[in-house]
VMD Tcl script that draws the C-alpha trace (Angstrom):
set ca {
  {114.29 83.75 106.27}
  {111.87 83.50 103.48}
  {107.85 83.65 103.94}
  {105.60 83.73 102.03}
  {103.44 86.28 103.49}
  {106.42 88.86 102.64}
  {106.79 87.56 98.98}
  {102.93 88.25 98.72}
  {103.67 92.04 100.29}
  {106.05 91.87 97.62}
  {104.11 90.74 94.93}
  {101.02 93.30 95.59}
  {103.85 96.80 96.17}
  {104.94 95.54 92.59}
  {101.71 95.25 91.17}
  {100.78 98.66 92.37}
  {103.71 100.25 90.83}
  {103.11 98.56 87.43}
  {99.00 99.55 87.74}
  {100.16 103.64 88.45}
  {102.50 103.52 85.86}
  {99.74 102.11 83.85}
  {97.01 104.93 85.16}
  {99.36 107.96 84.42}
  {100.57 106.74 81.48}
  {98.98 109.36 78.59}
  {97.82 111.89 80.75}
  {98.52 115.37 80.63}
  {97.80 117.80 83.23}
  {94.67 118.84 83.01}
  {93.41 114.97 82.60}
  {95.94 114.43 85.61}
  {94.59 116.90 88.11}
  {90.43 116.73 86.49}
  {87.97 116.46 89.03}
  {84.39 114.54 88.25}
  {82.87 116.87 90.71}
  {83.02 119.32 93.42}
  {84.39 117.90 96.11}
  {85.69 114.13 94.22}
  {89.48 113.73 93.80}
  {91.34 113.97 90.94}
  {93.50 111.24 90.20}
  {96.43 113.37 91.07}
  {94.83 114.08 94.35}
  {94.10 109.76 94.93}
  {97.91 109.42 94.05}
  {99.44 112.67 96.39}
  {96.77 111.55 99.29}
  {98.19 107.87 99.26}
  {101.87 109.59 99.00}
  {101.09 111.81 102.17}
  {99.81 108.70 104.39}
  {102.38 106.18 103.28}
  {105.04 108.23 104.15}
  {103.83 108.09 107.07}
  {103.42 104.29 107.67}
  {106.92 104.27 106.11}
  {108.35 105.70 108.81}
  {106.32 104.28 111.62}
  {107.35 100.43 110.02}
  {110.94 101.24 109.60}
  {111.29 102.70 113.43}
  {108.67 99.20 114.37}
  {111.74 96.98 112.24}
  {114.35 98.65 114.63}
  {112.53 98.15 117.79}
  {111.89 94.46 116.84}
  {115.35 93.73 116.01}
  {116.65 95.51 118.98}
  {113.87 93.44 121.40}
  {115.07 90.36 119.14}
  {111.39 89.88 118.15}
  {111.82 86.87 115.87}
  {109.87 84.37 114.22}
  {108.83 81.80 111.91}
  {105.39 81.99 109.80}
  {102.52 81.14 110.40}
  {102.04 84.06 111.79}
  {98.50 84.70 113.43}
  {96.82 88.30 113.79}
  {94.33 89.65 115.83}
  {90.68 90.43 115.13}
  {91.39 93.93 114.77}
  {94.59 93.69 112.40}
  {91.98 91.65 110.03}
  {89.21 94.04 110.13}
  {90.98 96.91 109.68}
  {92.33 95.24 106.70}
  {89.02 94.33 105.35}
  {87.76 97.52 105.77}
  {90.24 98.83 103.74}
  {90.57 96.54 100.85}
  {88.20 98.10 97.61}
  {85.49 97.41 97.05}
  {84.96 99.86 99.51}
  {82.43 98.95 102.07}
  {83.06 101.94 104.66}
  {83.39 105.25 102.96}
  {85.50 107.57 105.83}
  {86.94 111.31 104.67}
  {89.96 111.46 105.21}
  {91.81 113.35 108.13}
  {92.93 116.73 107.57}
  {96.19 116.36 107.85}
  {96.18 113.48 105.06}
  {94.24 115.45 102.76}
  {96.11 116.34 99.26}
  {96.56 119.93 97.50}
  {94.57 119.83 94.20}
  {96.54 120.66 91.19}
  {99.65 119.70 91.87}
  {102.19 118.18 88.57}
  {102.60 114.96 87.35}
  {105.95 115.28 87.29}
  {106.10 115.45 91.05}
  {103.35 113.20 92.17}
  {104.36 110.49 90.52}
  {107.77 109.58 90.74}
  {107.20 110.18 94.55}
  {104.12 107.82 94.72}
  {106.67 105.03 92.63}
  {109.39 106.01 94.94}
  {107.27 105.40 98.00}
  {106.20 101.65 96.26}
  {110.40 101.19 96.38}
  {110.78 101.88 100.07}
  {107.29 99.79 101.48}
  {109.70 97.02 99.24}
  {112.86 97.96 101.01}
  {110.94 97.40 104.31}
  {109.64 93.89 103.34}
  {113.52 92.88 103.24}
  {114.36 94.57 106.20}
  {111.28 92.57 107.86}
  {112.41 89.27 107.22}
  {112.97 87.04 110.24}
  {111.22 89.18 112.18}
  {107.77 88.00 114.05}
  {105.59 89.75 111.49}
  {102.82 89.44 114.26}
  {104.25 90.63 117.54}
  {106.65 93.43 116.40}
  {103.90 96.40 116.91}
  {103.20 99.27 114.33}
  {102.02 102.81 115.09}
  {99.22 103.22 113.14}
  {98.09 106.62 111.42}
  {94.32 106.18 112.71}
  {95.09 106.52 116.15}
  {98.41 107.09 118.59}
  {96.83 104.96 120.44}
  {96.07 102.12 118.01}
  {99.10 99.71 117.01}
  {98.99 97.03 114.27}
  {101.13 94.24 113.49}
  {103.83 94.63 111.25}
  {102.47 92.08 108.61}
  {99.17 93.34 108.79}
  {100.47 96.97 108.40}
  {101.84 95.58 105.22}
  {98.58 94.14 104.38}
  {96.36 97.33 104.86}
  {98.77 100.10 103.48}
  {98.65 97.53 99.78}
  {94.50 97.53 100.61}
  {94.82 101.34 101.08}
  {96.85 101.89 97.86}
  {94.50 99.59 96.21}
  {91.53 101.21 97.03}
  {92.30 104.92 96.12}
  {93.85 103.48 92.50}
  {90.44 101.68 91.97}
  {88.91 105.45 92.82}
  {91.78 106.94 90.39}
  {91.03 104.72 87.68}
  {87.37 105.09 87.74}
  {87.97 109.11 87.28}
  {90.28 107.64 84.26}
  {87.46 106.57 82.64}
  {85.03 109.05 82.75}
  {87.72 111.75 81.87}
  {86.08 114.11 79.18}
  {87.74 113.59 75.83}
}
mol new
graphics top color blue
foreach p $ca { graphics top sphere $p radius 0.5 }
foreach p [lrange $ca 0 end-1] q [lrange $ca 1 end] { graphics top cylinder $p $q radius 0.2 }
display resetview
């Protein structure tokens, strides 16, 4: 079953692999791994930090898919979320409104190659789009999520969707702004 909320999840994991590839491109790395000051991320560290938490939501959506489609949790859009799926998706999205450090065991070695951050990050983009087709027909709203925020905290599948693209969006906006000040 087609909908279009999944061909927009679609649409946004593609754009994110085409505005990386577009980031990277040039860099060697020294400009790669350069930090604007003590304490900011590198662009490596934006890209190995969003690497590090989406494998994580990878895995909690793909064992979320096989609980729905063992409970038979089907459906047909429109799909409605909760309150909380929404905000936690607009707190996400960049510009970013709520600055929050991230938790320890999220946070990304410094200096690590190009050559390995990368093609992981890209490869990560391919499985959120494997997941999108192993989503459809589902009940995007009422098959639950583990989130990585809490154990306790569960978000809809299409909303997870939603706000690990607003994540991935965010950090690039903070990777490309350290693109631009890079020292020549």
């Amino acid at each position: 079953m087609e909908t279009a909320e999944l061909e927009e999840y679609r649409r946004q994991f593609e754009q994110i692999q085409s505005q990386t590839k577009e980031l990277a491109a040039g860099l060697d790395e020294a400009q790669f791994n350069w930090r604007p000051a003590s304490g900011a991320w590198s662009i490596e560290e934006c890209l190995a930090h969003l690497t590090i938490v989406g494998g994580w939501e990878i895995a909690a959506i793909e064992r979320a898919i096989e609980r729905g489609k063992t409970r038979g949790l089907t459906g047909a859009p429109p799909f409605r979320y909760g309150w909380l799926d929404r905000f936690l998706v607009r707190a996400t999205e960049p510009p970013v409104r709520y600055k929050v450090s991230a938790p320890r065991r999220f946070r990304p070695l410094h200096g690590q190659p190009v050559t390995a951050i990368l093609p992981t990050f890209l490869h990560l983009q391919g499985r959120f789009l494997l997941q999108l087709e192993r989503a459809r027909g589902l009940d995007l709203a009422r098959v639950k999520v583990d989130t990585p925020i809490s154990r306790f905290l569960k978000m809809s599948l299409g909303m997870m969707f939603a706000q690990a693209a607003a994540h991935e969006r965010r950090h690039l906006e903070q990777a490309r702004r350290v693109r631009s000040i890079l020292p020549a």
